[in-house]
N, CA, C and O atoms as a Tripos MOL2 file, in Angstrom:
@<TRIPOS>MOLECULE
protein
  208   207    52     0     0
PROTEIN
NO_CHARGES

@<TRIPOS>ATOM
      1 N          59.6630 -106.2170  168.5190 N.3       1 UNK1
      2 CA         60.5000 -105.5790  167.5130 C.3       1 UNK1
      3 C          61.7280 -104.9920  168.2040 C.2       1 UNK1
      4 O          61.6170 -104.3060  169.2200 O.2       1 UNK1
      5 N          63.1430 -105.3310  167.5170 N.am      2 UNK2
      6 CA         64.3230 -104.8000  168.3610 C.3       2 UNK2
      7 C          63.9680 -102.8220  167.6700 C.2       2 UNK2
      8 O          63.4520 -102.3000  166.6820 O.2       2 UNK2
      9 N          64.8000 -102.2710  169.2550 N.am      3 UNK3
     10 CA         64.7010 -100.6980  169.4030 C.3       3 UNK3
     11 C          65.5110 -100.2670  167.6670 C.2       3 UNK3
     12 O          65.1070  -99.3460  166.9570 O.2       3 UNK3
     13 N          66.5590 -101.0980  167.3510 N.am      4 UNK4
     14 CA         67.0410 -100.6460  166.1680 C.3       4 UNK4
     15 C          66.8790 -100.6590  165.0150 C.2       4 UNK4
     16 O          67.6260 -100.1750  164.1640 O.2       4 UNK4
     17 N          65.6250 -101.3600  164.8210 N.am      5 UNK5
     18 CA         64.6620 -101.3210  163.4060 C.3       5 UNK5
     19 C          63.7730 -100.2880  163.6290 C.2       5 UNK5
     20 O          62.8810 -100.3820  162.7850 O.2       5 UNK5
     21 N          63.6030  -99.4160  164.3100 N.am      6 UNK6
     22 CA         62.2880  -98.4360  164.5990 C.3       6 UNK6
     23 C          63.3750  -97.4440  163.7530 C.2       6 UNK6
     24 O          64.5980  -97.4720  163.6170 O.2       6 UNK6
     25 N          62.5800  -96.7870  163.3850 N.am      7 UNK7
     26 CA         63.1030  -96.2050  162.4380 C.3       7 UNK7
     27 C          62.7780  -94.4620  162.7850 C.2       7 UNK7
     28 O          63.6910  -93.6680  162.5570 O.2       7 UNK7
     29 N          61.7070  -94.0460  163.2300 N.am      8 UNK8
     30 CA         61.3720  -92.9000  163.7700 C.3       8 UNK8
     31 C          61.8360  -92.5970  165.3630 C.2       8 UNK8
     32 O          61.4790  -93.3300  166.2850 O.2       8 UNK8
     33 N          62.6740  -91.4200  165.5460 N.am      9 UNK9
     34 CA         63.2090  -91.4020  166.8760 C.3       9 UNK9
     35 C          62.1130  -91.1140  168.4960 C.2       9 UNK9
     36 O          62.0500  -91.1490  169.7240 O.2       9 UNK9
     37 N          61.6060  -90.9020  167.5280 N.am     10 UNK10
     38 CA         60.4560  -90.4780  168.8470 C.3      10 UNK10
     39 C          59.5470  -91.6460  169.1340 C.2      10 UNK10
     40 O          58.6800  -91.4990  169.9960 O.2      10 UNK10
     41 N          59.6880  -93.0360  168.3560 N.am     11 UNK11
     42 CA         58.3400  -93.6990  168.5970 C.3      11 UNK11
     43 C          60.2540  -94.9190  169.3280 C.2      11 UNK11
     44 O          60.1300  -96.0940  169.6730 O.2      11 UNK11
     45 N          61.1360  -94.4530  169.3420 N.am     12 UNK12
     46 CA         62.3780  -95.4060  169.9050 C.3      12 UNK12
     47 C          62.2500  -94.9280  171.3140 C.2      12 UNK12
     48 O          62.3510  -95.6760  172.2870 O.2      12 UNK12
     49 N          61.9910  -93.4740  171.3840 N.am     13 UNK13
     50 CA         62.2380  -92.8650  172.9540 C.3      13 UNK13
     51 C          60.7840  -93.5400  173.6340 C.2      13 UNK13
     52 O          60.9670  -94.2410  174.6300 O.2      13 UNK13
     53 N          59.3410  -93.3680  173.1510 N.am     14 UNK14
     54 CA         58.5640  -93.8160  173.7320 C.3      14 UNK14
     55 C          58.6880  -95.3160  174.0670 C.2      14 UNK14
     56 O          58.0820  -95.6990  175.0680 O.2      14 UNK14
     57 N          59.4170  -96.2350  173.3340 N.am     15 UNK15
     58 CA         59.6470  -97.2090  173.4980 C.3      15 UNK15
     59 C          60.4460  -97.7520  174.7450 C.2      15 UNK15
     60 O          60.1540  -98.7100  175.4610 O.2      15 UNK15
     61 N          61.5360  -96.8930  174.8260 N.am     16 UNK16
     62 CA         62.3800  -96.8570  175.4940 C.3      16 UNK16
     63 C          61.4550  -96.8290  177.0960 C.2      16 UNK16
     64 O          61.3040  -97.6530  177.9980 O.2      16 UNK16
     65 N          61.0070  -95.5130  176.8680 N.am     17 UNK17
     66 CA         60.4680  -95.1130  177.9630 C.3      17 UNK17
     67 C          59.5540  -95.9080  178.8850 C.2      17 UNK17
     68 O          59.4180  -95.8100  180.1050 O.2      17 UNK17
     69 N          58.9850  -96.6840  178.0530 N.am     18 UNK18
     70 CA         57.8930  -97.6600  178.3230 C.3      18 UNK18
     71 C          58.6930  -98.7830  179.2770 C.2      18 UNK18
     72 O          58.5170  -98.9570  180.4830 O.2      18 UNK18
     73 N          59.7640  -99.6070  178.2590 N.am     19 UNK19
     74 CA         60.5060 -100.2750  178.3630 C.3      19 UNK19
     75 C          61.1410 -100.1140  180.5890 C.2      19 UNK19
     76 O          61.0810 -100.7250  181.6560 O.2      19 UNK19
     77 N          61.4240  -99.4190  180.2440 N.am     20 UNK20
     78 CA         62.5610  -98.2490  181.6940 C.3      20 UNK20
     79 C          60.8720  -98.4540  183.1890 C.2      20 UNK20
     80 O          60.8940  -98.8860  184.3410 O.2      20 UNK20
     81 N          59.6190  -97.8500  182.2650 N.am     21 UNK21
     82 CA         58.6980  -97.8740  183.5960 C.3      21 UNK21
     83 C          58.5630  -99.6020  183.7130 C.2      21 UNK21
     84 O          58.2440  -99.9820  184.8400 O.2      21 UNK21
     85 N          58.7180 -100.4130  182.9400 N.am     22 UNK22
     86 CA         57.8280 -101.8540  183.0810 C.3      22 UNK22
     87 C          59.5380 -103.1000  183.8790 C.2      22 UNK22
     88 O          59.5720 -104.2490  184.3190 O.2      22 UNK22
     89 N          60.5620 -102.0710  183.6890 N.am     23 UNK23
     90 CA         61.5890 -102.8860  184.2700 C.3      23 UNK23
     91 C          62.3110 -101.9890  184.8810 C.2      23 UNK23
     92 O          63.2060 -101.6490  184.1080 O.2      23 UNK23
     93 N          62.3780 -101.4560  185.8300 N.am     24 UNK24
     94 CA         63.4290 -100.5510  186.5510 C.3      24 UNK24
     95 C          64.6370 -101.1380  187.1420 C.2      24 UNK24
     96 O          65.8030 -100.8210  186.9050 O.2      24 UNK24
     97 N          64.2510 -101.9320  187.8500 N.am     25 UNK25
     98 CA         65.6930 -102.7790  188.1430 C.3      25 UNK25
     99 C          66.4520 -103.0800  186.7960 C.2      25 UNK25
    100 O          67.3300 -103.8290  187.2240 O.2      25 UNK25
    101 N          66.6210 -103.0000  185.7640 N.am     26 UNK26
    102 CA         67.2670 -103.2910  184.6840 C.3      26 UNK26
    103 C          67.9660 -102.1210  184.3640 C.2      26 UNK26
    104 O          69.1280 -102.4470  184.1180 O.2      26 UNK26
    105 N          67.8300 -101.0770  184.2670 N.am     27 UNK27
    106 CA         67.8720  -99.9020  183.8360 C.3      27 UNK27
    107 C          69.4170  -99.7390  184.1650 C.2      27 UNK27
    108 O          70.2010  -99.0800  183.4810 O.2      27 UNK27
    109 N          69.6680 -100.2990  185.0870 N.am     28 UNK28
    110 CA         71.6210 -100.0120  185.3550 C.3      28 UNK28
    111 C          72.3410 -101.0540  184.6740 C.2      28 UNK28
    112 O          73.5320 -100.9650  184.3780 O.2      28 UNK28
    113 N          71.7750 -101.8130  184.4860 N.am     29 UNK29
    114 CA         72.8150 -102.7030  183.3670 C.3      29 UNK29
    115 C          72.0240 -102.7500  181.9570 C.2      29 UNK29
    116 O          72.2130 -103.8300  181.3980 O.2      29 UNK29
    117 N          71.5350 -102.2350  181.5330 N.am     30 UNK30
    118 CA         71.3210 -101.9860  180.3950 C.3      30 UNK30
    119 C          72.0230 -100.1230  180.2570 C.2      30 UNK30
    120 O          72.5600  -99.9010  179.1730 O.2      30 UNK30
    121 N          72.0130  -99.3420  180.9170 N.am     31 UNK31
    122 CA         73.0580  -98.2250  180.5370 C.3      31 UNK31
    123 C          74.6860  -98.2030  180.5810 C.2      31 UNK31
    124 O          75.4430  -97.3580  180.1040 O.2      31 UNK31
    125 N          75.0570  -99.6560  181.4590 N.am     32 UNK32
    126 CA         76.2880  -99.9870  181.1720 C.3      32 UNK32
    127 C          76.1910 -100.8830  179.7830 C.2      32 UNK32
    128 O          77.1080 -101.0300  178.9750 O.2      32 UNK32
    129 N          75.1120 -101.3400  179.7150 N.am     33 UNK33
    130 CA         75.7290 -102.2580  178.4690 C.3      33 UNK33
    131 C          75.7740 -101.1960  177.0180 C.2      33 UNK33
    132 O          76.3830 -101.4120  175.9710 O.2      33 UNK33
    133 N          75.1110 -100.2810  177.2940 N.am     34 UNK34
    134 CA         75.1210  -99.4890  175.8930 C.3      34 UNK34
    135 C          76.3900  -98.9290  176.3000 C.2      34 UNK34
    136 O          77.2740  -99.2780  175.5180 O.2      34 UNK34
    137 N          76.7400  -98.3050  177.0900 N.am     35 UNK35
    138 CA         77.8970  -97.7240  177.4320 C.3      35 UNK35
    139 C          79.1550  -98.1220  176.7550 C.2      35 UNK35
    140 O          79.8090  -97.5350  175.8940 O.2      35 UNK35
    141 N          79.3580  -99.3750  177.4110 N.am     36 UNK36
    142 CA         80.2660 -100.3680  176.5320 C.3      36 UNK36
    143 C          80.0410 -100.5360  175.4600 C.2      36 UNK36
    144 O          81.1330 -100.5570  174.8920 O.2      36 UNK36
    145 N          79.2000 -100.6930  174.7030 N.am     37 UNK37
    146 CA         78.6650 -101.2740  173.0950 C.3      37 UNK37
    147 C          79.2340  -99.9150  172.2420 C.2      37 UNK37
    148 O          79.7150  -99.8550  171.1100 O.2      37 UNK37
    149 N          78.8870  -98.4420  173.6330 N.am     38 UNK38
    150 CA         79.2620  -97.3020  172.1190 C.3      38 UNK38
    151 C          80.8470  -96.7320  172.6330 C.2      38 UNK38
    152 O          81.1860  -95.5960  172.3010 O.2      38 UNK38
    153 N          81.8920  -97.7110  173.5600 N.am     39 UNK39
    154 CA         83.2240  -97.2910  173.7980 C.3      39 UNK39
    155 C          83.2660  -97.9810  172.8710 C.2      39 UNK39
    156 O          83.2880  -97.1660  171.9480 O.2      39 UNK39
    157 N          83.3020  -99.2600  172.3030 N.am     40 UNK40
    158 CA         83.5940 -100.3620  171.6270 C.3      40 UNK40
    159 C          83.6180  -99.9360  170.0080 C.2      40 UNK40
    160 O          84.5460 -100.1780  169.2370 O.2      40 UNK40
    161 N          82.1520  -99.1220  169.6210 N.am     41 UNK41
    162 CA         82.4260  -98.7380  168.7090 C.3      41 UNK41
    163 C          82.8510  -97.4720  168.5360 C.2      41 UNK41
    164 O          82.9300  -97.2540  167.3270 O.2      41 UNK41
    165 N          83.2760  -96.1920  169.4120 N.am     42 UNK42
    166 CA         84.3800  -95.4580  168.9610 C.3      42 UNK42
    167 C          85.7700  -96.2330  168.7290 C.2      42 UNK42
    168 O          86.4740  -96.0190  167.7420 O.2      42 UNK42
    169 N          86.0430  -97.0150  169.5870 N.am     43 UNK43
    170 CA         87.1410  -97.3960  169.5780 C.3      43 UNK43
    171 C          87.6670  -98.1960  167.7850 C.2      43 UNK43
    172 O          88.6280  -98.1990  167.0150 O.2      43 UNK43
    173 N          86.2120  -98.7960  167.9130 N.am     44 UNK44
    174 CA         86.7650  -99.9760  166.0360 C.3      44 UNK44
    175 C          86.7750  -98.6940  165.1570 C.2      44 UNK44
    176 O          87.6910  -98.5230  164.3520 O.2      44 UNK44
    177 N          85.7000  -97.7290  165.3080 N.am     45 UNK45
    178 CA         85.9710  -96.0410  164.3200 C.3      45 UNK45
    179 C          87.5430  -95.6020  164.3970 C.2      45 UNK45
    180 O          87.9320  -95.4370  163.2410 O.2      45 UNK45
    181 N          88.4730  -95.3800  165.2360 N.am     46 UNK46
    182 CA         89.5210  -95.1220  165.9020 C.3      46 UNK46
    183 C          90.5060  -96.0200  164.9840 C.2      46 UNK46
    184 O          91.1600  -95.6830  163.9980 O.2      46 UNK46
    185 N          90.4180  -97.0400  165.5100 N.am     47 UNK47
    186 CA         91.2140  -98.5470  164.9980 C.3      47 UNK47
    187 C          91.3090  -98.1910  162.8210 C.2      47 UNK47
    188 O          92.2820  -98.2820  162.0710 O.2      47 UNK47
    189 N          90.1040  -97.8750  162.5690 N.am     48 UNK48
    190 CA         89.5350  -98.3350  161.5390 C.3      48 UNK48
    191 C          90.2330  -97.1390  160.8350 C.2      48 UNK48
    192 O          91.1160  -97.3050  159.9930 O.2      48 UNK48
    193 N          89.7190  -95.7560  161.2870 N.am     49 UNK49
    194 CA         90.6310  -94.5190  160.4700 C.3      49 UNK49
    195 C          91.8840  -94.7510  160.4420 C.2      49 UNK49
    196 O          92.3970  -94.3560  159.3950 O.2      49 UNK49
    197 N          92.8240  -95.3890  161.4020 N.am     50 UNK50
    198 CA         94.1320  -95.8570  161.4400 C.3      50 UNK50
    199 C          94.7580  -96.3710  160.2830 C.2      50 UNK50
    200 O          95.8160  -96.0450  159.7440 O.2      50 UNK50
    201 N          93.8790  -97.2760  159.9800 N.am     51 UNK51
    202 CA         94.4070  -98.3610  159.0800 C.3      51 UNK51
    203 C          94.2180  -97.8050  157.5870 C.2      51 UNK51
    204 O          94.5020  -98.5150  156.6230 O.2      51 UNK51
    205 N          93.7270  -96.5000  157.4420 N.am     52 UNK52
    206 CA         92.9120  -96.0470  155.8830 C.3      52 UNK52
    207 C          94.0850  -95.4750  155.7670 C.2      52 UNK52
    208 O          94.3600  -94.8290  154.7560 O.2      52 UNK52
@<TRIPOS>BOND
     1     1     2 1
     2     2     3 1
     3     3     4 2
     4     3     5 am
     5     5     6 1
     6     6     7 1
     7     7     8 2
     8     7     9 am
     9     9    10 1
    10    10    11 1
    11    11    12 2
    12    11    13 am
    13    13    14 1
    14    14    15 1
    15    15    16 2
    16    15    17 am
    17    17    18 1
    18    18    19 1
    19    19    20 2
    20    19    21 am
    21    21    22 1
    22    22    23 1
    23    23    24 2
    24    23    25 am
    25    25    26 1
    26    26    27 1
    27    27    28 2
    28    27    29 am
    29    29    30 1
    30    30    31 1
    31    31    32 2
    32    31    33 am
    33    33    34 1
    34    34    35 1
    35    35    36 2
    36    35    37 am
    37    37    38 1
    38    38    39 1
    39    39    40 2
    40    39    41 am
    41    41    42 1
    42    42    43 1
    43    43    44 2
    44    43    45 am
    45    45    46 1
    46    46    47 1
    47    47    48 2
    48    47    49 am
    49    49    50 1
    50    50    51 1
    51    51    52 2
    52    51    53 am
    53    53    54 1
    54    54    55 1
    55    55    56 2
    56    55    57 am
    57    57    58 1
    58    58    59 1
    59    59    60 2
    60    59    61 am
    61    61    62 1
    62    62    63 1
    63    63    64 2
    64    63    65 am
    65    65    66 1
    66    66    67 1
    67    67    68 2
    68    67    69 am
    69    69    70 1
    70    70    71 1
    71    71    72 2
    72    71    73 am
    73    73    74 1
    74    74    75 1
    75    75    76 2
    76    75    77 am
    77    77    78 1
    78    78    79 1
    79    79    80 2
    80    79    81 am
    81    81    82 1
    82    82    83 1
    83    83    84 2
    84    83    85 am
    85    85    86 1
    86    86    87 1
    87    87    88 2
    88    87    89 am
    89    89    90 1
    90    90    91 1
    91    91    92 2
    92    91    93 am
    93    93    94 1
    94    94    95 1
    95    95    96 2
    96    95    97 am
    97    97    98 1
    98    98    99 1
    99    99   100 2
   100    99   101 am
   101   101   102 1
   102   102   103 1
   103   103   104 2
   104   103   105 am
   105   105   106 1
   106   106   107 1
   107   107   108 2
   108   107   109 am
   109   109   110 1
   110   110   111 1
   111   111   112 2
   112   111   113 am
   113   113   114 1
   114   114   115 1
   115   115   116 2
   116   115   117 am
   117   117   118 1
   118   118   119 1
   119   119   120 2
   120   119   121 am
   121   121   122 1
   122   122   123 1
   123   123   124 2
   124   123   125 am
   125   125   126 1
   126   126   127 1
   127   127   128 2
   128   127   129 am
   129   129   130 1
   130   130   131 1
   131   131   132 2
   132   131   133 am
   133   133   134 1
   134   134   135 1
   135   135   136 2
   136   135   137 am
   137   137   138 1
   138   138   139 1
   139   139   140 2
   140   139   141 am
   141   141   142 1
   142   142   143 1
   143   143   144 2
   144   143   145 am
   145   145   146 1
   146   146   147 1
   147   147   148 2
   148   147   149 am
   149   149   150 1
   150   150   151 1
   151   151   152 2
   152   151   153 am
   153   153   154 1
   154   154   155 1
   155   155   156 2
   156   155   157 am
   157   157   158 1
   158   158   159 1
   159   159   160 2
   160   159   161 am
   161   161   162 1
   162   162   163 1
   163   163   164 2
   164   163   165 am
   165   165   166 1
   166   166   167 1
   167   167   168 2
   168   167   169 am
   169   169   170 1
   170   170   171 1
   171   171   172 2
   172   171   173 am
   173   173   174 1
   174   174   175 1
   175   175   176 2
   176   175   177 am
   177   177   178 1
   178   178   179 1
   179   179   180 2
   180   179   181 am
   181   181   182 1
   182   182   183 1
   183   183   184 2
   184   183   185 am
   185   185   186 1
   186   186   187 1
   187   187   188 2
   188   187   189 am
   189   189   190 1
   190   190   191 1
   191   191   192 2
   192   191   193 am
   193   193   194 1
   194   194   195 1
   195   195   196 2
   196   195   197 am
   197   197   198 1
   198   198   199 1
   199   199   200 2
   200   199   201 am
   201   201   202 1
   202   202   203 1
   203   203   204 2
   204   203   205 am
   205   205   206 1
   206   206   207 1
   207   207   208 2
@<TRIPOS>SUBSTRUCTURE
     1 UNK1         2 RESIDUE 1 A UNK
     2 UNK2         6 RESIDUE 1 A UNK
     3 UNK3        10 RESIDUE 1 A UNK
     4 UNK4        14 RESIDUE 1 A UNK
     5 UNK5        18 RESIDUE 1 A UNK
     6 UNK6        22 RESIDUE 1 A UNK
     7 UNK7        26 RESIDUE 1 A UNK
     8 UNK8        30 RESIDUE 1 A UNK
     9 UNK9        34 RESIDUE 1 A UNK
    10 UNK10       38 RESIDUE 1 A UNK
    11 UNK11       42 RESIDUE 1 A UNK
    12 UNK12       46 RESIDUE 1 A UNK
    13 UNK13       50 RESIDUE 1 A UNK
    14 UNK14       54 RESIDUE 1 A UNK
    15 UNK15       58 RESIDUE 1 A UNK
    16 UNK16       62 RESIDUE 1 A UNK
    17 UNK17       66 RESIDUE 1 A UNK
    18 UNK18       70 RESIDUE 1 A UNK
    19 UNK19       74 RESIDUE 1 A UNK
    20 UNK20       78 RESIDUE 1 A UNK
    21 UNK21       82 RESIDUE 1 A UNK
    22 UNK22       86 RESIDUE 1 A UNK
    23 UNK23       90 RESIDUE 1 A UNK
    24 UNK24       94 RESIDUE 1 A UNK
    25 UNK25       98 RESIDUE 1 A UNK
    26 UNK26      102 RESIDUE 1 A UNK
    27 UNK27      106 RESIDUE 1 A UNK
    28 UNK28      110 RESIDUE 1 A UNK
    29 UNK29      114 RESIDUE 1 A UNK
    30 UNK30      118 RESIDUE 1 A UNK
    31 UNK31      122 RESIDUE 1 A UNK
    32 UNK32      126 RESIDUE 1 A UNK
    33 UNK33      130 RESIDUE 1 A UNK
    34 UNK34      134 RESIDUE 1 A UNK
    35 UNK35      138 RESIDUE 1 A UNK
    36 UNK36      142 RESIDUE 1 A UNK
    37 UNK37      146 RESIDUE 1 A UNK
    38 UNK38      150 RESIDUE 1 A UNK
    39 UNK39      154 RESIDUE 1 A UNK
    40 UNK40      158 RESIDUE 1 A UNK
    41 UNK41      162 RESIDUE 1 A UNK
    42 UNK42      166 RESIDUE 1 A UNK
    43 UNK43      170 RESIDUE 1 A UNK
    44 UNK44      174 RESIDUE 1 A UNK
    45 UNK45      178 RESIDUE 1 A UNK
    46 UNK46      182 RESIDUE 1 A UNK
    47 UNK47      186 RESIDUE 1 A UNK
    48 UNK48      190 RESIDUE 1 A UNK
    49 UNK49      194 RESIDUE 1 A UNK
    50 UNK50      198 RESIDUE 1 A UNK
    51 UNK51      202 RESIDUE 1 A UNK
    52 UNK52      206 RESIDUE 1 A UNK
């Protein structure tokens, strides 16, 4: 199940958490990739109030 259909925040963090002990080497490019994913969307928020 993707992390963004969970719908309760605490059963996303345990998920998470799980996720982080069973792959550690991942853990740095998956915090850049969210990183980027949430500049990207301030930025279209930004873009988007512009244009209203």
């Amino acid at each position: 199940m993707e992390i963004s259909a969970i719908q309760d925040d605490t059963t996303k963090l345990e998920r998470i958490v799980a996720w982080c002990a069973n792959y550690p080497d991942e853990i740095p490019f998956a915090l850049s990739f969210f990183r980027r994913r949430s500049e990207s969307a301030k930025q279209s928020a930004v873009e988007q109030s512009r244009n209203e």
